[in-house]
N, C-alpha and C positions, 0 to 999 in steps of 0.2 A: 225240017224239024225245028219245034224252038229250042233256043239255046234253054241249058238247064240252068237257073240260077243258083246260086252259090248262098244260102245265108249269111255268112260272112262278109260278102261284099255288099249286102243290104244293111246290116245291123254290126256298128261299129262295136255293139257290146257282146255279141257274141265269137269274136275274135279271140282266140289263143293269144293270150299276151305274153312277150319275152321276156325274160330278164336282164339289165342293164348288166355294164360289165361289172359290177359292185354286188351283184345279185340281189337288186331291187326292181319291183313292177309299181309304178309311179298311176295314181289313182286321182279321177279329178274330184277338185272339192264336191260337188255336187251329186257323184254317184253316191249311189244306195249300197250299203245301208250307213254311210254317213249323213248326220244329217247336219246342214247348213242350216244357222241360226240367224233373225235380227236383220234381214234382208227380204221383206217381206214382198218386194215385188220383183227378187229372183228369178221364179217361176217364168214369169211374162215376156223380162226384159233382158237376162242370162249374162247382168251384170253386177258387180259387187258395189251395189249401187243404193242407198237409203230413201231417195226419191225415185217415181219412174222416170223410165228414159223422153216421157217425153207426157209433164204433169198437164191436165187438163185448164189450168188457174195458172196464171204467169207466177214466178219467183224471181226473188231479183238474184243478176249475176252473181253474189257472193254466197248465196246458199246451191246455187247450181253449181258453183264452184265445191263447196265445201259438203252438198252431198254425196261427192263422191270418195268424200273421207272413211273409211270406211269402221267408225267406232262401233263398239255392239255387237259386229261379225263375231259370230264364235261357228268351231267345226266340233261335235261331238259323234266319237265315235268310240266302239271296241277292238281289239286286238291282242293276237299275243304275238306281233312280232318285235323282238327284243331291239329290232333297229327303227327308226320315222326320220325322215329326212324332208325337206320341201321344198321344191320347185316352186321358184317366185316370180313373178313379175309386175314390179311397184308401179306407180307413176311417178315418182321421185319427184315431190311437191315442190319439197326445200326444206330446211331447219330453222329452226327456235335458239334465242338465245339463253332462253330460259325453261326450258324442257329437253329431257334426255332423246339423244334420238332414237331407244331403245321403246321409248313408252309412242312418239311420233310416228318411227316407220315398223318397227318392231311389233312381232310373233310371239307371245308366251303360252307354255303350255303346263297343264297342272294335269295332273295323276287322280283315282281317286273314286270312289261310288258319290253319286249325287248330292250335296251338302256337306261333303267331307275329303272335298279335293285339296291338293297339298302342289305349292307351282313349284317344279321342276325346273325349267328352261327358259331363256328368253332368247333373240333373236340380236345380235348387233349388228343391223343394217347397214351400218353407218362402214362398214369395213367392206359393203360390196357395192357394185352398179345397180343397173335394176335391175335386170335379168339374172339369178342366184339359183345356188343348190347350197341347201343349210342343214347340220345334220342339229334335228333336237332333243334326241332320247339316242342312247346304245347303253344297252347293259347284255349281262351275261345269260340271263335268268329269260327262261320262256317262259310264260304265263298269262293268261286273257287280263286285261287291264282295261280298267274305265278311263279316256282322252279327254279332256277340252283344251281346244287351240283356239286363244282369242286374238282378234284380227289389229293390225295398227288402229292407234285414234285420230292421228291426222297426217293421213298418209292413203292414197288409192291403191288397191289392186285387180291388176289389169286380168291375172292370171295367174291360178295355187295347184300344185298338185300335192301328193301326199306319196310318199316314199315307204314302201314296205319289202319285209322281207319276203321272197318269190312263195317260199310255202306257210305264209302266214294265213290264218283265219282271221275274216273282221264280219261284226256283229254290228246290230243297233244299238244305239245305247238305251240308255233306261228312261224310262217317261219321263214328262217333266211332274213336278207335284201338282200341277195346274196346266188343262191344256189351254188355257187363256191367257195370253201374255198383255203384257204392262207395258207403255209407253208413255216414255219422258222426253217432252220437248220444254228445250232450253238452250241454257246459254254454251260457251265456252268449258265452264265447270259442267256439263251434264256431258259435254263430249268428252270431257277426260282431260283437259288441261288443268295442269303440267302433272301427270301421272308419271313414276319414273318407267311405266311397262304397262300393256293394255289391261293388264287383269287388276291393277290398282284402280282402275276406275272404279267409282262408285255404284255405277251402276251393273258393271262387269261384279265387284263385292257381292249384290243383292242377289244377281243371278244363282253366282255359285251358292252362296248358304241358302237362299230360297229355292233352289234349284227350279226358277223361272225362265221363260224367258222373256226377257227385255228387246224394248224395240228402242235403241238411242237414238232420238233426235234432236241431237244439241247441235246444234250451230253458232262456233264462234260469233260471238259480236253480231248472231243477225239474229237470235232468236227473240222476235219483236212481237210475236201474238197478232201477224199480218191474219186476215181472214183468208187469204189464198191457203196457208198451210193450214189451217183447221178444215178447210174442204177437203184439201188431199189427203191428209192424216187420218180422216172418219171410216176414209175407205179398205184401213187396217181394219179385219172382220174379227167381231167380236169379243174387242180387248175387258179384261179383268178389272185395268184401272187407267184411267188419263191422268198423270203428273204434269202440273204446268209451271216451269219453272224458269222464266224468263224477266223475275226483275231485275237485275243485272243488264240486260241490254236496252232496258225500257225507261232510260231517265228522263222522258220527254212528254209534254203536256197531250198527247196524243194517245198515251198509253190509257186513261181512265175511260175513254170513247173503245177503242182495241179490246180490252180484259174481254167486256161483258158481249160484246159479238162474237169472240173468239169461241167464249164456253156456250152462245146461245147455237151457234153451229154445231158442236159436240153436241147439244142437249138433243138436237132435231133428229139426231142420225142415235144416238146412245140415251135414251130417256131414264135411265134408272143407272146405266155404270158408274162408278163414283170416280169421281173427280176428285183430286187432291194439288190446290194452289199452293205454293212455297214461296214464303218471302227469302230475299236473296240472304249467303252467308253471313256474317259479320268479315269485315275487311279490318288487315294490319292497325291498320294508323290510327283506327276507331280509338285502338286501348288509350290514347292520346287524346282524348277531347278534353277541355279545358286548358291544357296545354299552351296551345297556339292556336286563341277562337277564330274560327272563320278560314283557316287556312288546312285543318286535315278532318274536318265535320264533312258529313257525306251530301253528293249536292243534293240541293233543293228536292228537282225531280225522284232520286231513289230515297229520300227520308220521306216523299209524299206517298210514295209507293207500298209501302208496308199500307198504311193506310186505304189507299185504293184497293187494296187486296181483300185484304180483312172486311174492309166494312162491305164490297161485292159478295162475298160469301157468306155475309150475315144478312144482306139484305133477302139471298136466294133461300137460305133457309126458313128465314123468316115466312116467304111468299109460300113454303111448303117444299121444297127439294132438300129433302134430308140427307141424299146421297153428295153433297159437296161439300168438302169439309175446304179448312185451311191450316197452316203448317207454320209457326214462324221461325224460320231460316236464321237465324240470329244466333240460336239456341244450339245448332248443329256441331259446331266446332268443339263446343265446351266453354269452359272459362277463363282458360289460357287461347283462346283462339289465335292471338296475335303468333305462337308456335306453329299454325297449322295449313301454314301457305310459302310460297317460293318468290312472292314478291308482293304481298300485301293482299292480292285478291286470289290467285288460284292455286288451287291446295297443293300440299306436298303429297306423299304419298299415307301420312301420318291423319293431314285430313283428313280425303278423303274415306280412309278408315274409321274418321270420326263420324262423318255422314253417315256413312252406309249402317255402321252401326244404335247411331240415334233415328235413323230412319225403319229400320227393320222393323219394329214391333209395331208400328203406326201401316206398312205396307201392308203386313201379314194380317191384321186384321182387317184393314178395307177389300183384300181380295178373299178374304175367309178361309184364309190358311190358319188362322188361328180367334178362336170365338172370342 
């Protein structure tokens, strides 16, 4: 006679699960109905990873490196158990001498109905190895509450669970206000350097009040407008808007050849999405020119840059592409900019607040959240 099978021992998800001795059932990031954000080739590759595990177009080692950063990750989910706790495990990159390790390895999470989330907690990593149990909510009060947990910005993980209490209930969360998400590829500053906590990113900002989701792909010091990463980025389906925001890494005579293949690759695969070019921030020392000529004036290549930018985007409209606008990045900070950074180039967390907020009404109408 055949043996009777067991459903249980076929379907790891139908398994009676225990409670720890704390009286929590520990949930992976990825079940249902939580939903994993900004990792868009999760599904495929079952890693907390911003590129695939293995891109069709070569990259160079320091974005293979640094996609495994994982900025942009967010977990939204509901519940009402009054305990969450997480089960972590980093890659423990290394630290910064100029960014908190809170905003680098670190976990925050914000409370909250959609566009109206309020951050609770953060994470300080820096007090454990990699492998960690952290607790980031306990109160007294049971009641279904709306989550988001956004992920470190330059920092990998290998491995998240989620910590609840044994007779808790957990829900979906709430749609996003757009099911087409947005994606910014850039620099340093578009990954979140020096944020003092993930959800001060800029781009983390736009998510929560737009309640979008964003796809981060800033890469430290490599976001160059290589034509390798405009192949593999097209293959994100059906984004709302393309942000290109890479003049910051691009001070080289090489870049005005780069811009217009970059965006003619996007055009090929996305013929009508809008695209929106951003010239880079204004930097410290600028508020100094005349000063000391020649010595804190920005080099050659990024004062050419503005210009490469702009006149690319006047030339396409010109030709008839109405959907590409351009942004000029100068403007972002304010007028006290020289306030709005932790060592002249990347923002504090006061910037970034500045961005995200001078950037909002120029997003929200190119993706037609607002007419």
């Amino acid at each position: 006679m055949k043996k009777r099978e067991n459903i249980n021992d076929l379907d790891e998800n139908m398994k009676a699960r225990q409670p720890d001795s704390n009286g929590m059932i520990w949930h992976d990031a990825n079940e249902k109905p939580f939903r994993l954000c900004g990792f868009y080739w999760y599904g495929q590759d079952r890693t907390f990873r911003r590129l695939p595990l293995q891109p069709k177009y070569p990259i160079s080692e320091a974005v293979e490196a640094l996609c495994n950063h994982t900025a942009g990750g967010q977990l939204r989910f509901r519940t009402n158990s009054p305990r969450i706790s997480l089960k972590i495990e980093t890659l423990n990159i290394g630290r910064m001498d100029h960014m908190p390790d809170t905003g680098m390895s670190g976990f925050d999470l914000y409370i909250g109905k959609p566009g109206r989330e309020r951050f609770y907690s953060v994470l300080r990593q820096s007090t454990h190895d990699g492998s960690y149990i952290a607790e980031m909510f306990n109160v007294k009060e049971h009641g279904m509450r709306d989550f988001l947990l956004n992920f470190p910005l330059y920092n990998g993980v290998k491995s998240l669970q989620i910590g609840l209490d044994a007779d808790a209930s957990i829900e979906a969360p709430q749609s996003f206000s757009l099911s087409r998400p947005v994606i910014f590829y850039g620099t340093s500053i578009t990954q979140g350097g020096c944020a003092s906590r993930p959800g001060m990113a800029f781009t983390n900002i736009l998510s929560r009040r737009l309640n979008l989701e964003v796809f981060n792909q800033g890469y430290s010091g490599n976001g160059k407008c290589e034509p390798e990463m405009a192949k593999i980025l097209v293959k994100i389906n059906n984004p709302a808007l393309f942000v290109i925001d890479c003049d910051a890494n691009c001070g080289d005579a090489g870049f005005a050849e780069r811009l217009p293949v970059f965006i003619d690759i996007i055009r090929a695969v996305h013929p009508v999405m809008p695209i929106l070019v951003m010239s880079r921030i204004s930097f410290g020392k600028e508020a100094h020119r005349g000063i000391t000529p020649g010595n804190i004036t920005p080099a050659p290549g990024l004062r050419d840059n503005f210009r490469i930018q702009s006149e690319t985007v006047k030339q396409r409209r010109d030709n008839g592409d109405r959907n590409i606008h351009f942004l000029d990045g100068s403007k972002l900070l304010g007028r006290d900019y020289w306030e709005c950074t932790v060592d002249g180039v990347h923002p504090t967390d006061l910037g970034f607040n500045r961005i995200a907020e001078n950037l909002q009404k120029t997003i929200k109408k190119l993706t037609g959240l607002q007419p």
